[in-house]
N, C-alpha and C positions, 0 to 999 in steps of 0.2 A: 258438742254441736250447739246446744244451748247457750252453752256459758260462753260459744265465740259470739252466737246473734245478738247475746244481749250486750257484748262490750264497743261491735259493732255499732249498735244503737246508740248506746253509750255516748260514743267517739262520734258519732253524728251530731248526735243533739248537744254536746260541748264544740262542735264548731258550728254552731247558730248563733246569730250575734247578736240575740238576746240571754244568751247562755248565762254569759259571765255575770251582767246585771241582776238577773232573775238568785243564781247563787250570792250573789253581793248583797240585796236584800233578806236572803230568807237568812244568812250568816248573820243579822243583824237584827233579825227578827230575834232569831234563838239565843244572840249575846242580851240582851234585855229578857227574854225568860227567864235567862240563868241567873240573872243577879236579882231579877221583881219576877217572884211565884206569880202574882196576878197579874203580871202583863197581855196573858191572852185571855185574861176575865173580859167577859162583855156582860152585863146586866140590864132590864128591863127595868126603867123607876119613870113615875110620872110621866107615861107614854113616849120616854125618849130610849134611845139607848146608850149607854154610856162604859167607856171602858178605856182604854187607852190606846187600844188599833181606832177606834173613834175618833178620840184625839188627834192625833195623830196625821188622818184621812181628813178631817176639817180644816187644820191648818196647814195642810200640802194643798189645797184648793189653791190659793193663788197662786204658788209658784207652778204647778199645775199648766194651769191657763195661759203664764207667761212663757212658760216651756212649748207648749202647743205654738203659738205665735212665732217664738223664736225658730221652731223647729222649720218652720218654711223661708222665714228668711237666710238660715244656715242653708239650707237646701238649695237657695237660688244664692250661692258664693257669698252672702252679706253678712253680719250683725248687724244686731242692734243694741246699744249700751244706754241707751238711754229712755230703757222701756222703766226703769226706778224713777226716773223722774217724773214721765207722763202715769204711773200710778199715783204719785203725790198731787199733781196736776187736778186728773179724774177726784181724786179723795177732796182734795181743799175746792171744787168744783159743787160737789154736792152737799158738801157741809155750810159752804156757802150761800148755798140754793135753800136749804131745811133751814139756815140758822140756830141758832142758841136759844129759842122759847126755853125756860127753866122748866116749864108746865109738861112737855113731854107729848101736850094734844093738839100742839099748834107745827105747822112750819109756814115759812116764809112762799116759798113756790108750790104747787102741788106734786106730791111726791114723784109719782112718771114723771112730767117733766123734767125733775131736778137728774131722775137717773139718765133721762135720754141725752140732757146738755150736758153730763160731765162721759156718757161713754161718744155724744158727738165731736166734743174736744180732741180727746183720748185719739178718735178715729182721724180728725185734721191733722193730728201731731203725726203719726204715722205717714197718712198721705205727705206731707212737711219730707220723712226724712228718704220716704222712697223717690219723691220728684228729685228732690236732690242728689240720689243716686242712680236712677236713672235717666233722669234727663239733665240733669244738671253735668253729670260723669263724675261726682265725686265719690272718692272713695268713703265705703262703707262705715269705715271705724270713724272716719273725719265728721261724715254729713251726721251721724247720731250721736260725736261727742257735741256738737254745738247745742243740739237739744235737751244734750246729758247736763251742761252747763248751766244752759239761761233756762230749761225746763224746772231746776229747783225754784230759781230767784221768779216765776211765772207764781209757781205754786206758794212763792211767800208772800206775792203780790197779793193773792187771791186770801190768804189768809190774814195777810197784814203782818205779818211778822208774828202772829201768835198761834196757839195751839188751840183749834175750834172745837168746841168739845160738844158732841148730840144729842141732845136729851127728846129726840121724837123717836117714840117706843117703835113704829113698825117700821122705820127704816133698820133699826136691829134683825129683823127677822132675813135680812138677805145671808148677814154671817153668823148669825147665830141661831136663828129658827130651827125650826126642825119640820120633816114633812115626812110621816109614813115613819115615825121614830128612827131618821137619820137626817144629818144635816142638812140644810136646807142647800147648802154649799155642793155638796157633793151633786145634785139635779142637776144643777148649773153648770158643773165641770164635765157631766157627764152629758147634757145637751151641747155644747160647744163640740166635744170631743166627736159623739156620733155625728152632729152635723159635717167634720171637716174630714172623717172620716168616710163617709160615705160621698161625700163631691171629691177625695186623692182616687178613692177606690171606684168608683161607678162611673167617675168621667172620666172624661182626657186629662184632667188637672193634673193629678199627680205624677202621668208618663211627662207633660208639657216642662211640670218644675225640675223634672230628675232631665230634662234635654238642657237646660235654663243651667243648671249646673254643672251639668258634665263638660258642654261646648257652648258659651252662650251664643257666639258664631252660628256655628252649625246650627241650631235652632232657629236662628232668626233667619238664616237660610232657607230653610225646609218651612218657613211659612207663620214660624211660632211668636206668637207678639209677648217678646219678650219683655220688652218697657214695661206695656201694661201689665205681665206677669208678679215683675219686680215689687213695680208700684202696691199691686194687691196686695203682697205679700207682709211688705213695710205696714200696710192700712191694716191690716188682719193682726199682725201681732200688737200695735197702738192699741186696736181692740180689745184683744187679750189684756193687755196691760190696762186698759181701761175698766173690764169687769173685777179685776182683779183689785186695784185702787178702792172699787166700792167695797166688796169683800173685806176688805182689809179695815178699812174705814167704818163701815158695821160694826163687824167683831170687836173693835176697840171704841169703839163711840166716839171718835174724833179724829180728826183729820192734822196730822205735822206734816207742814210743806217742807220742812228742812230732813222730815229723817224717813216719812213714809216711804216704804217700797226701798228704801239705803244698801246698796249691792244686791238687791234682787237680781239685775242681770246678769250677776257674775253666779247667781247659784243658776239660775235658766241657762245658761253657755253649758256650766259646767252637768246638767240633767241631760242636755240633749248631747254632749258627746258622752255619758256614761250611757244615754240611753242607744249609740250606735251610729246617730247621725256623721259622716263627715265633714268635716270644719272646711273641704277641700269642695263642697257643695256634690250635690247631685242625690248622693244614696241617704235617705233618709226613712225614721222609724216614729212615728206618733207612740206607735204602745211602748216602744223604750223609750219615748222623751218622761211617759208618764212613769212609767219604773224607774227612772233614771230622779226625778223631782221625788217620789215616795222613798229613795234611797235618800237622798239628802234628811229627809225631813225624819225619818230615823232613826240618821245618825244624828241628826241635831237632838233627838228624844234622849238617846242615850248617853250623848255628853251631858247633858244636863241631869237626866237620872242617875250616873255615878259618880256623879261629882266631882267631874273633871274641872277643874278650876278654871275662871272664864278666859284668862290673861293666856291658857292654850289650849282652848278647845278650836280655835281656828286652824293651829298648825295639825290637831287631830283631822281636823275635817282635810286639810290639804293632803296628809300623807293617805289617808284611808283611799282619796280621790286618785293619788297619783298611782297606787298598790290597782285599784280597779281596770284603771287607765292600760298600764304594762299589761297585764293580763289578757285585755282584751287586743295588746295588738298581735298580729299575727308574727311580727317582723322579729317580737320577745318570745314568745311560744317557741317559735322556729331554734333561736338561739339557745335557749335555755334546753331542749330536746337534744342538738346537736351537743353542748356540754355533758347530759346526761349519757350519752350514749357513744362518747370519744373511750378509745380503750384508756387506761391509768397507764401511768410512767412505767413500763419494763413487761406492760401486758404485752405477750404475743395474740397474733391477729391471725387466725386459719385462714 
C-alpha cells in the first residue's frame, strides 16, 4: 500500500512541468561532483563566500534577468532577439557616462546618474520594439531583429569603435561586490524576481498576460488592454536587459559594443522554454525561466571544467538542450510509453 502511494506521488511530481528541469539541473550538478571533489566546497575567506555553486549563481545573474524579461514577452506570443544588443547599448552607455579616469577616483557623470541613463535607454529601446509590435502590427522577430541590427552599430557609436575599459573602483561593486558574503548580483536578481513575482501573483497581471496569449482577441474583448500589456512587457524585458548590460560591464570592467551580451537571447529563449514557458504564448513559469538560465550556466561550468574542447562545446550545449526539450514534451513521453509497452513480434496478447 506504501510502495503504490509513494510511486503515485512519484508519477505526480514527474508530471509537473518543472519536473524535468529541476532533474536536468541536479543531473548536472552531480556530473561536476563526480569529475571535481570540491565542486560542492563552499568556504568562508575575507568575509566573502566562495566556491564554485558561488560562481556559478554570480554569473547566471544576467542571463537571469534577461530570462525573467523574456519570460513575459514569450508569454504575450512575442520575442525578443535583440535584448544582446541593448545590453551592449546599456554597457557602452555607462562606461561612457564613468569614463576612462586611469586614477579609479574620478568619473566623468556622477555615478546614479550614469546608471539611471544607460537602464533609461535600455527601457526606450524596449518601449522601441513593443510600439512597433503593438501598434505598429509588426511582427515580433521582425520589429526586434532591426534593433538586433542597428542596436550593435548604436553601441559602437557610443563607444567609438573601441573597447572602454573602467577603472572607477565602486562601479565594480554592482558585478563583483559582495553583500552579507554573497554576491552583490545575486540581491539584484533576487529583487527584480520577487518584485515581478509578486505583481503575476497578487494582481491581475499575470491572469491578464496568460489571456494576452492564449487569445489576444478574446482579451481585448473582455476588456483587457492588450496594446498596453504588450508594450510593458517589451519595456520590462529592455529593462532586464538593461540591468543586466551593467552586471556584465562591472564584472568585466569594460564595456564591447561589438561583442557584449553576443547571443544572450538565444541562451534567454532557450532558459525560458527549458524552464516550461510555451513559445505558443500564454502558459508561463518565472521560477522555470530561473532553473532553466542556472541549467545553462552549468552546463557551460562543466564544458569548460572537463575539457570539452571550445570548437564543440556549442554543439554539447545544443544536444543536452534538445535531450531536455524531448523529455519535457508530453507528445514524446506518450510515444516513447506506447513503444514500451507494444507487445514484441509473435507476443500473444490475453
Amino acid at each position: 500500500m506504501a510502495d503504490s502511494k509513494n510511486k503515485n506521488l512519484m508519477a505526480t511530481a514527474m508530471r509537473h512541468r518543472l519536473a524535468w528541469p529541476v532533474v536536468t539541473l541536479l543531473l548536472l550538478l552531480a556530473l561536476n561532483t563526480a569529475f571535481n571533489s570540491s565542486f560542492l566546497h563552499i568556504e568562508w575567506r575575507d568575509g566573502h563566500l566562495y566556491g564554485s555553486l558561488i560562481d556559478i549563481l554570480n554569473r547566471a545573474a544576467p542571463l537571469v534577468l534577461v530570462s525573467l524579461g523574456m519570460t513575459l514577452v514569450i508569454a504575450t506570443r512575442g520575442i525578443d532577439i535583440s535584448v544582446g544588443a541593448v545590453v551592449a547599448i546599456a554597457a557602452a552607455t555607462a562606461a561612457w557616462m564613468i569614463g576612462g579616469a586611469v586614477s579609479g577616483d574620478a568619473s566623468r557623470f556622477p555615478l546614479p546618474l550614469a546608471i539611471l541613463a544607460a537602464l533609461a535607454i535600455a527601457l526606450v529601446c524596449g518601449l522601441w520594439n513593443g510600439l512597433l509590435v503593438a501598434r505598429v502590427g509588426m511582427q515580433p522577430i521582425i520589429a526586434t531583429l532591426i534593433l538586433m541590427v542597428a542596436g550593435r552599430g548604436i553601441a559602437q557609436l557610443i563607444t567609438n569603435g573601441q573597447i572602454i575599459t573602467i577603472y572607477y573602483k565602486p562601479y565594480f561593486f554592482l558585478g563583483s561586490g559582495s553583500l552579507l558574503g554573497l554576491p552583490f548580483s545575486l540581491f539584484i536578481v533576487a529583487g527584480v524576481f520577487a518584485l515581478l513575482y509578486l505583481a503575476i501573483t497578487r494582481t491581475a497581471l499575470g491572469l491578464f498576460i496568460q489571456a494576452v496569449g492564449i487569445n489576444p482577441m478574446a482579451a481585448r474583448v473582455a476588456g483587457v488592454k492588450s496594446r498596453r500589456l504588450v508594450v510593458g512587457a517589451y519595456a520590462f524585458c529592455g529593462l532586464c536587459a538593461g540591468i543586466a548590460g551593467l552586471l556584465i560591464s562591472s564584472n568585466v570592467k569594460s564595456a564591447d559594443g561589438n561583442n557584449a551580451g553576443q547571443l544572450l537571447e538565444l541562451d534567454a529563449i532557450l532558459a525560458v522554454t527549458l524552464g516550461g514557458t510555451a513559445l505558443t504564448g500564454g502558459r508561463f513559469s518565472l521560477v522555470g525561466s530561473v532553473i532553466g538560465a542556472l541549467i545553462i550556466q552549468t552546463l557551460t561550468y562543466a564544458i569548460y571544467s572537463l575539457g570539452v574542447p571550445p570548437e564543440i562545446n556549442l554543439v554539447v550545449k545544443a544536444v543536452v538542450v534538445f535531450l531536455v526539450m524531448l523529455l519535457q514534451s508530453p507528445e514524446f513521453r506518450a510515444a516513447v510509453r506506447s513503444l514500451a509497452l507494444r507487445p514484441a513480434a509473435g507476443e500473444v496478447v490475453p
